[in-house]
DRENNU-725781 format. One record per residue: residue in one letter; z, y negated, x of N, C-alpha, C, O in turn. Coordinates in steps of 0.05 Angstrom, whole numbers, plus 5000, padded with zeros to 4 digits. Atoms other than C-alpha are relative to their C-alpha. Example, Ala and Ser with C-alpha at 12.3 -4.5 7.8 and 13.67 -1.06 7.14 Angstrom:
2
a500050245018515650905246500049765018501349765039s499950244984514350215273501449784985501849564995
//
This chain:
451
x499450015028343015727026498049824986497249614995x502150185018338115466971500849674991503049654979x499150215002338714716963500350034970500649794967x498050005016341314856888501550084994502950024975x496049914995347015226906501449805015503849825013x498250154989349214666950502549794986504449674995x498450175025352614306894502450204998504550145010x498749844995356314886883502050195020504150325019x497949914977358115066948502349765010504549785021x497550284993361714356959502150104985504050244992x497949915025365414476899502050195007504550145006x498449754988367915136926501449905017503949875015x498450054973369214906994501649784990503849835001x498450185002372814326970503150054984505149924987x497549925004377814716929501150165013503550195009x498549874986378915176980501349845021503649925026x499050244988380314587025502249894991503949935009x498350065018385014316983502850204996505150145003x498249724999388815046970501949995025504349985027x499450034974389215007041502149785011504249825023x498750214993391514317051502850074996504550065013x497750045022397014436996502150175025503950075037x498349814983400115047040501849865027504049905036x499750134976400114617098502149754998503649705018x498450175009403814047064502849984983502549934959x498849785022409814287032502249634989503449644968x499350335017412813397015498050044980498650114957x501350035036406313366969499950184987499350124964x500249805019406314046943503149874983503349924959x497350025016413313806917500049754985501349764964x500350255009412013096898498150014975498249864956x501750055022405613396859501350234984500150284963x499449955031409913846817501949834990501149774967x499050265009414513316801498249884980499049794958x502150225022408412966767499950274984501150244963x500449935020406813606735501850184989500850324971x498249825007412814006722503649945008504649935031x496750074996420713836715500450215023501850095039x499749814980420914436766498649825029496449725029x501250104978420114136838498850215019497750135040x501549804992417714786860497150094984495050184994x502649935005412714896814498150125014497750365017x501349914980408014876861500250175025498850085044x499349854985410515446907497950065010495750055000x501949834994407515796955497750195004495750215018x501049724999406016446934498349904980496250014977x502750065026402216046869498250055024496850265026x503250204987397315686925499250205009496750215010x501349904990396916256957498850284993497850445009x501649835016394416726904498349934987496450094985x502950185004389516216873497750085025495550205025x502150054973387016126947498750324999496350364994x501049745001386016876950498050044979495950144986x502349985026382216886881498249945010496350095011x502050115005378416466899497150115029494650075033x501949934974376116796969498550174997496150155001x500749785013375517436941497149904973495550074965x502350105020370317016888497549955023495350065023x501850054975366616806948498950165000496550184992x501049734984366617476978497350114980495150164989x501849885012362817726919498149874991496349984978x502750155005358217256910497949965029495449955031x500750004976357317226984498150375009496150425024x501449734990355718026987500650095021498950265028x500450024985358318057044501350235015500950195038x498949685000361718767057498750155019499550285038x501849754993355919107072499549915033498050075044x501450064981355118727140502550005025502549885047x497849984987361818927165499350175031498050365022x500049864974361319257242502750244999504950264987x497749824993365019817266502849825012504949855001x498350024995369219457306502149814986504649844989x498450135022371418897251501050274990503350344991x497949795024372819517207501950135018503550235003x498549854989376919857262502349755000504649794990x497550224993381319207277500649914980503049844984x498150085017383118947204500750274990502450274972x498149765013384819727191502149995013504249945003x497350004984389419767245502249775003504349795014x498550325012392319037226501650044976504049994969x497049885034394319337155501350234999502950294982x498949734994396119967179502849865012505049885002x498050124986400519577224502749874988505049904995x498850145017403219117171501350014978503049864968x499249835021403919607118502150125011504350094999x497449854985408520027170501849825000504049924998x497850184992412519427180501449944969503849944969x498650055028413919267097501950265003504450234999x498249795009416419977096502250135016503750305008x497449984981421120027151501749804996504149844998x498050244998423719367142501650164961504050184956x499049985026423819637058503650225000505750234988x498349794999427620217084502950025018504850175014x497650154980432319907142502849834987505249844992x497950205003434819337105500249934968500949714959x499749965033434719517027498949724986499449674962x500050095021431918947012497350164982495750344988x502749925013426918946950497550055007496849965029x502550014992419819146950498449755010497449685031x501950305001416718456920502049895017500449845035x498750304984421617976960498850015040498449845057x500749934976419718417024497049945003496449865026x502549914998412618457016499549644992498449535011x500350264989412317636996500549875018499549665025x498350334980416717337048497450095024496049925035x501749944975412117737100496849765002495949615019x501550105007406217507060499349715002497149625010x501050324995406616747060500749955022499949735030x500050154977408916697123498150155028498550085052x501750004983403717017162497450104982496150304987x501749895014398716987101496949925019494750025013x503149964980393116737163498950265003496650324998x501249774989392817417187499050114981497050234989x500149865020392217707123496649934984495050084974x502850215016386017177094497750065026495350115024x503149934979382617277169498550254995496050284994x500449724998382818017161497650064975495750214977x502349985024378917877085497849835009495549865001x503050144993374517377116498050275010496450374995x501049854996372017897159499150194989496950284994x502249775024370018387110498049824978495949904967x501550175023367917787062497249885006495649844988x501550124993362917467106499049844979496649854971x501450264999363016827073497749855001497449765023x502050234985356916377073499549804972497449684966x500150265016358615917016502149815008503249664992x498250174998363115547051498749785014496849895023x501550264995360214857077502449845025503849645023x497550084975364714777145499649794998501049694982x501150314999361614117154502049794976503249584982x498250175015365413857090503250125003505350004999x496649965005371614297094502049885022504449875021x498050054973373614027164500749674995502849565001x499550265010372013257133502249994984504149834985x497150045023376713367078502949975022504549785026x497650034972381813567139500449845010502349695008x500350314986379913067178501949844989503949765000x499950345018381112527123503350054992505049874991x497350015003387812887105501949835025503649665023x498349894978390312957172500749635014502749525023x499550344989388212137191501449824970501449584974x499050105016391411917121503350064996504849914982x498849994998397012257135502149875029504549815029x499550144976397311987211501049614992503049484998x498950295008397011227180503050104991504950045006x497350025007403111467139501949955020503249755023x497449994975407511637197500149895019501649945037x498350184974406511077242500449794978501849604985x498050165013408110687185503650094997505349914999x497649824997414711187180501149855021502949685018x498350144976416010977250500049735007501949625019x499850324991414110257258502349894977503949724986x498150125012418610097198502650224998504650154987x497749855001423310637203500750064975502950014966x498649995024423510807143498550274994496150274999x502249785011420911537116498150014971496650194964x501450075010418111257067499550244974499850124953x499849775011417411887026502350184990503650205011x497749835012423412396982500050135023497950215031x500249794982425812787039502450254994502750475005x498449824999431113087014500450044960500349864944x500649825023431313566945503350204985503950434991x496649855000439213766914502349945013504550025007x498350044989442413456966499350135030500950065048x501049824984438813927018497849755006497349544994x502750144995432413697063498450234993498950474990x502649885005425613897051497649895017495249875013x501850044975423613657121500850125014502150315005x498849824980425513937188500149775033498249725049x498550294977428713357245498249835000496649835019x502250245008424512797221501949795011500849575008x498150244987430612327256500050125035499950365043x499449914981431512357323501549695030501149455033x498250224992436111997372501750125032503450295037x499149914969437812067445499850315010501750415022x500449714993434912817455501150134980501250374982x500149875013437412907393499150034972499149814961x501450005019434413157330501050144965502250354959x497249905028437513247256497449954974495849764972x501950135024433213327185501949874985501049824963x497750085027440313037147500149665014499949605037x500050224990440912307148501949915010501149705020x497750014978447612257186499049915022500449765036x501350064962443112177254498649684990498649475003x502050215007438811677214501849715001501249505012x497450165006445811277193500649925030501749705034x498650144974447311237273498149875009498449765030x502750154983440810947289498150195004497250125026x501749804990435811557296497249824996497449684976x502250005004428911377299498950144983499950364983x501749805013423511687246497950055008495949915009x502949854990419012097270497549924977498049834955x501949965008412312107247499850224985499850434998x500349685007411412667196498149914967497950064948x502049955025406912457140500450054974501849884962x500049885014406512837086500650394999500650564981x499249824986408213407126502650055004504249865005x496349945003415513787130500449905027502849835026x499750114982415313527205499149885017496849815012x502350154995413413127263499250165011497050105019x501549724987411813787295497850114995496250195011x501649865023407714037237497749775008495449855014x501650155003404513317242496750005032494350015034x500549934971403513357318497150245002494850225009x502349775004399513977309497349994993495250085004x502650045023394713787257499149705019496849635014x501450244992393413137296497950075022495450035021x501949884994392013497357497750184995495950215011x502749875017387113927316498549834991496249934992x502050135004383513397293499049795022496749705019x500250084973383513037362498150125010496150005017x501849704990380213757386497149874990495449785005x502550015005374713627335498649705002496249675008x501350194987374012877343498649945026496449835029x501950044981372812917411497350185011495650135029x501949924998368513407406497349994986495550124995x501050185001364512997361498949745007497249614995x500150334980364712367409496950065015495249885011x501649944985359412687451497450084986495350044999x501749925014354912997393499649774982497949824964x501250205010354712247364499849785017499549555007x500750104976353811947427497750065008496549895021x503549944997347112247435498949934980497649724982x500549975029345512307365499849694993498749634972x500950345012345511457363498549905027497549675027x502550094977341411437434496750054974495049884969x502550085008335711677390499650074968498150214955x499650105038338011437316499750254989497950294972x499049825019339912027293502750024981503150174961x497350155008347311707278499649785004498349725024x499750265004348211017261503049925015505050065009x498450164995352910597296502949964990504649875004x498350045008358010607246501850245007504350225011x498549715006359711367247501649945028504149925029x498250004976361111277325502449815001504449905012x498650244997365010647322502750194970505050134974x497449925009369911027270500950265007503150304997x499349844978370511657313502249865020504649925024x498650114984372711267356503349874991505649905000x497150125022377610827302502150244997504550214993x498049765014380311527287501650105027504050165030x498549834969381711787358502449815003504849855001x497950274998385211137369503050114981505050224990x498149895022389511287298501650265014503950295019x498649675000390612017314502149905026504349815019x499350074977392911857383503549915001505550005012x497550215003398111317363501050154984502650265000x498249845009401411747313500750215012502850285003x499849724982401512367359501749875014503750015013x498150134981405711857409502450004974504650104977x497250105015410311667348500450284979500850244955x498749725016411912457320502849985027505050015018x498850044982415712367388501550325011503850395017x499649754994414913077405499150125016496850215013x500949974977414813277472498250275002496650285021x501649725001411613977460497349864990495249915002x502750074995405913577431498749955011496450035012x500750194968405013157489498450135019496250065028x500949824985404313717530497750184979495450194988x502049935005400314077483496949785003494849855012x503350204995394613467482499450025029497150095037x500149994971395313467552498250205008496050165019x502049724998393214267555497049894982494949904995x502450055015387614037502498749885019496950025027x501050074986385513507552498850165025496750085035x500449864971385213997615496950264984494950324996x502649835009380214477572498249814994496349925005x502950205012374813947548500249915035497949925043x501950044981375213727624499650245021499250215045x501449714988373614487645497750084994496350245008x501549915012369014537600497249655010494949705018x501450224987365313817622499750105035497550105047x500249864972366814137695497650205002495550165014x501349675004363414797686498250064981496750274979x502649975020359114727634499850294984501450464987x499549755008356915287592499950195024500550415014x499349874983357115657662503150085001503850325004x496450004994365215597666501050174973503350144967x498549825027366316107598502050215014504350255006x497449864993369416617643502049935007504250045004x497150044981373516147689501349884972503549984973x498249995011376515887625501150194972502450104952x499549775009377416517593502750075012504750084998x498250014974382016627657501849875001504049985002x498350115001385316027656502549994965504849904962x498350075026387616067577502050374995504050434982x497449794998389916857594502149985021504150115019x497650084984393916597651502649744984505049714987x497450125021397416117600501150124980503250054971x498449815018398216687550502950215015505050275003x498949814983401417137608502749805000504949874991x497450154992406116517629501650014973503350184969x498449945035408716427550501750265003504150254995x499249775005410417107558502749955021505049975014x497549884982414417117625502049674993503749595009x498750325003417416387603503250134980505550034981x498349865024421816787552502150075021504550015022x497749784977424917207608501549815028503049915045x499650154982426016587652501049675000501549505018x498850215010427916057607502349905016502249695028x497850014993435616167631499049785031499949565039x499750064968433316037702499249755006500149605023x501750325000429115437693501849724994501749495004x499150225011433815067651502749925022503549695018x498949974980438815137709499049885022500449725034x500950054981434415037759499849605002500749445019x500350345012432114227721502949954988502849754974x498650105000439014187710502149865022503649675017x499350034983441414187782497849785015498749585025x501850194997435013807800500049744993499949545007x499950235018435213337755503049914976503049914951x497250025016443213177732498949794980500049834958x499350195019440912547692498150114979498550064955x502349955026434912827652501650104971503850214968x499449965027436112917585498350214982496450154967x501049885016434713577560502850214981503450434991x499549855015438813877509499350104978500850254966x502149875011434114067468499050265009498550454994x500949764989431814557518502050155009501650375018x497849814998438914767527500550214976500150454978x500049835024440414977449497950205003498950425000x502649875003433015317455502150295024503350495018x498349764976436315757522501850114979501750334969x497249775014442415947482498850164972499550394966x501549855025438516177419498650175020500350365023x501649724980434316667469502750185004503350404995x497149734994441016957494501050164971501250404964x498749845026443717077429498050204988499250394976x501549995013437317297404499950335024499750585022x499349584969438217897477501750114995501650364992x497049885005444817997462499350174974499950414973x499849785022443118257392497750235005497750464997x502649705002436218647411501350245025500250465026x497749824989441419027460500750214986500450424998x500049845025443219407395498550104981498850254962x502849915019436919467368499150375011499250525031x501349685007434120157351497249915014496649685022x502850134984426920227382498250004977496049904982x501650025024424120307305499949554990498249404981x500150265017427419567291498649855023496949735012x501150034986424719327359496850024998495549835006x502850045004417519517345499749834977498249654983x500050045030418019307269501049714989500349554972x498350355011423318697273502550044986502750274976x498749865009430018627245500349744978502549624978x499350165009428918097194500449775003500349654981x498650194989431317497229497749804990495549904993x501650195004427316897205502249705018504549695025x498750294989428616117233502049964972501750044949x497950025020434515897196501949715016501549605038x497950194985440515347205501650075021502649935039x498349934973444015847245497350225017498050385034x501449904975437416157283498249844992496949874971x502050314992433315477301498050205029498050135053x501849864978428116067341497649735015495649665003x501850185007424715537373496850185028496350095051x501749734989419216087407498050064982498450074957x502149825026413516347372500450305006500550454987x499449724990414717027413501950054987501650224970x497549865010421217117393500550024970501250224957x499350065020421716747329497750234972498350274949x501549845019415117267301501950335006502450494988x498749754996419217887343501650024985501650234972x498249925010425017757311499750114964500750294950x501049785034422017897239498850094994499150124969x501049815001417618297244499450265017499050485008x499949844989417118617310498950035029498249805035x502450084989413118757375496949994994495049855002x502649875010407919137338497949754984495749674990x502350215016404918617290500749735011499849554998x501850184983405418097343498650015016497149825024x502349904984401818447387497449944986495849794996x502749985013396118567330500349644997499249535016x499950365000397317737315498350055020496050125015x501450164977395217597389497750135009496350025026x503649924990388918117395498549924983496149954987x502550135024385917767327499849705011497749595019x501250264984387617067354498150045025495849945027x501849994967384717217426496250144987493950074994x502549815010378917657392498649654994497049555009x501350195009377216997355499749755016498149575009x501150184978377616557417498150105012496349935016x500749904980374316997458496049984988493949924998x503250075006368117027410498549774988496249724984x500150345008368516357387498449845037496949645039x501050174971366916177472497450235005495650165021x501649824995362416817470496849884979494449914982x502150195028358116437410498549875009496149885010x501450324994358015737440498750025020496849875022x502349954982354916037505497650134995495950125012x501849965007350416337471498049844992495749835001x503050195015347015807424500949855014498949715015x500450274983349415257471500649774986502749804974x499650175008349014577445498149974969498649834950x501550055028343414667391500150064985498449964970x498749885025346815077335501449774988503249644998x499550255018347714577282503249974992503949814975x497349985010355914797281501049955028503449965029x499049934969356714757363502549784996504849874997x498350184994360514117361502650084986504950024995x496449925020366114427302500550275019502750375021x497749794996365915037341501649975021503850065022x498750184978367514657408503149994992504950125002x497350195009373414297372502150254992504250265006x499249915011376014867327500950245026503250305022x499049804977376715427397502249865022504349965032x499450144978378314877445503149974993504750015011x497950015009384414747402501650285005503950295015x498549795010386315407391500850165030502150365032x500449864972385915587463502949795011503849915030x497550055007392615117463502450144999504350055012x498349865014396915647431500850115014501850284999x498349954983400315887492501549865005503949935004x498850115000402015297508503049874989505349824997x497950105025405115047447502050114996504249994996x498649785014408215717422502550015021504650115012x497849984981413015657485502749924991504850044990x496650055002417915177464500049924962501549744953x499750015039416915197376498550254986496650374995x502149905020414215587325498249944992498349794973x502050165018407215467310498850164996497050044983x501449885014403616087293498949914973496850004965x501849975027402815787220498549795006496249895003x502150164987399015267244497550115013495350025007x501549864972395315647298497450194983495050214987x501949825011392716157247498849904972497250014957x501550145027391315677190497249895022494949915014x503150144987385715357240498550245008496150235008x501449794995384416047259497550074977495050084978x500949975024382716167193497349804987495349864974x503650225006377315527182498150155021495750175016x502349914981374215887250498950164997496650185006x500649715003373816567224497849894973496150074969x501850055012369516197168496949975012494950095003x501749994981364915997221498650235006496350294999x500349744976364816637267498150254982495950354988x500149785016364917167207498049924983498350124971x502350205012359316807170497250285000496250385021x501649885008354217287135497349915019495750085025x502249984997349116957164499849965027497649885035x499150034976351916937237499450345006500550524994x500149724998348917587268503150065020504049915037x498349954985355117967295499450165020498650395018x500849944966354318027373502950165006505250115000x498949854989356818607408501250065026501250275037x500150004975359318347470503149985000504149844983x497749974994366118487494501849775005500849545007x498050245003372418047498499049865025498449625025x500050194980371017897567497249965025497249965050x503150034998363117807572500249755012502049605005x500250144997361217337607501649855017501349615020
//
């Protein structure tokens, strides 16, 4: 890009950053219409996320970037909206509801897939990754201070609740168990860590995501100050930050995170193991954790049985409720048609369905079909995201974000086991597909499992 469009491209990237943030934060989207509107919704959604679209779609055409679409991008976001379109109109026609209520609720809650699918035709190249992941960053560690202040003083510190209702999701938690109403808080619950964020789950997520890319900056300013190319300071607050992230990630007090950093840890030391040599073996290793997710569904019952006879004193009821929501969740697809079965029958997470699954919790509303297409665009975008970095290696001036930004996402078996995190999963998807899909990124024709 010409050094006087760079002015311009910050600008851009920084409100789409922002757009982004907002989606992701749904305490300050509500706190900032409060400042600007007696309406505490104001700031909904579906606004941010028709701005955000404007504004991609502005990109796109300034970007030009259409013309550099591949066959096989154009074959996979057709068959994505083909997919997705079938699913509005079965569900329109199944379950009466309205057009628009059908066609938004789908929309904001799996609007990743929908923004990747335009990246890919948009090819992007005014976006300035380099600043949009700092802005993240800076959210993600400003919101981390918040919530170990949350937990060291116990206090949430923040409106959590809106009517009499919350507008968080179990931000208390107290002997295995977890409540967003302050009743748990009144017996003594602990506060989680959750930021500015509706949870400490939500928080959890975003920490390990910026964890991903910290440490995968540790090593690219660790050289980079052997021969003064980084100053001393940058490393030394890398480091301040890992520290931060770290300690709030302990105080969300959410064992699915735990274990997710954990998986994060075991890829950065496969990838230190194996070097860019090791792309297939952990190719291998992250479809053998997609495969397990899968049979974990069908085996929950047995497990939680099994660590309960094992282990009488452990304390999981947490993972008990989670078992009985699966049953219920068999018991009704028993009755399912094979149209609502591919398609979904509506079912969203709710007070009385706490799906805590990403399998089930996307099956149940929409279907198998468009989570299938979900997990061949995520995998597509891991797959060429590790197909990239073996390529240019270490000297592509983005290797270290793309390191951080795959490594993470290569997680998402993990995670998706015992919560919902697809919106998470495909919002980072979505900064990668900026990367990947990138006008000026030639698109390589090498198969999912090259290499």
């Amino acid at each position: 890009m010409k050094e006087k469009n760079i002015p311009v491209s910050n600008l851009y990237t920084s409100i789409v950053a922002v757009l982004m943030l907002l989606i992701a934060s749904k305490v300050l989207t509500l706190r900032l219409s409060q400042v600007i509107s007696h309406n505490a919704y104001f700031l909904n959604d579906w606004k941010i996320f028709s701005v955000l679209l404007i504004f991609l779609l502005l990109g796109g055409f300034l970007s030009k970037g259409i013309k550099h679409v591949s066959m096989r991008e154009f074959l996979l976001v057709s068959f994505a909206l083909l997919i997705f379109s079938t699913q509005w109109w079965v569900t329109i026609n199944s379950s009466g509801i309205a057009n628009k209520e059908t066609v938004i609720q789908i929309l904001l809650r799996y609007y990743g897939v929908y923004l990747i699918c335009l990246i890919i035709f948009l090819k992007l190249n005014n976006i300035n990754l380099r600043l949009l992941l700092n802005i993240v960053i800076i959210f993600i560690f400003i919101n981390s201070l918040l919530g170990i202040c949350q937990f060291i003083f116990r206090d949430p510190i923040v409106e959590t609740m809106y009517n009499g209702e919350p507008i968080v999701n179990s931000i208390y938690y107290l002997s295995g168990i977890s409540s967003s109403y302050t009743w748990l808080y009144d017996l003594g619950a602990q506060v989680r860590a959750f930021g500015l964020v509706d949870s400490g789950l939500t928080l959890g997520l975003l920490v390990v995501f910026a964890l991903s890319i910290s440490f995968s900056n540790f090593s690219y300013l660790k050289e980079g100050m052997k021969v003064g190319k980084v100053n001393r300071a940058k490393f030394i607050f890398n480091i301040v930050t890992i520290i931060v992230l770290v300690t709030s990630l302990y105080m969300t007090l959410t064992r699915n995170m735990y274990l997710t950093f954990a998986n994060l840890l075991l890829y950065y030391f496969l990838f230190a193991a194996f070097k860019q040599q090791g792309v297939k073996v952990i190719k291998i290793v992250f479809l053998l954790e997609w495969i397990a997710g899968l049979f974990y569904v069908f085996l929950s019952n047995s497990l939680y049985e099994m660590l309960s006879r094992g282990f009488p004193n452990l304390n999981i009821e947490t993972f008990n409720s989670r078992v009985q929501t699966y049953s219920r969740l068999a018991d009704l697809n028993t009755s399912n048609t094979l149209l609502s079965n591919l398609f979904g029958r509506g079912i969203m997470p709710s007070e009385n369905w706490v799906i805590d699954n990403d399998i089930l919790s996307i099956v149940s509303h929409i279907g198998i079909l468009p989570y299938i297409m979900m997990q061949i665009i995520l995998i597509w975008i891991i797959f060429k995201g590790l197909n990239y970095m073996s390529s240019k290696g270490t000297t592509e001036p983005n290797s270290c974000y793309t390191r951080g930004l795959i490594i993470f996402l290569m997680t998402y078996p993990m995670a998706a086991t015992l919560n919902y995190v697809s919106y998470i999963y495909f919002w980072v998807a979505l900064i990668t597909s900026f990367l990947l899909f990138n006008k000026d990124v030639k698109n390589e024709e090498n198969s999912l499992i090259k290499h």
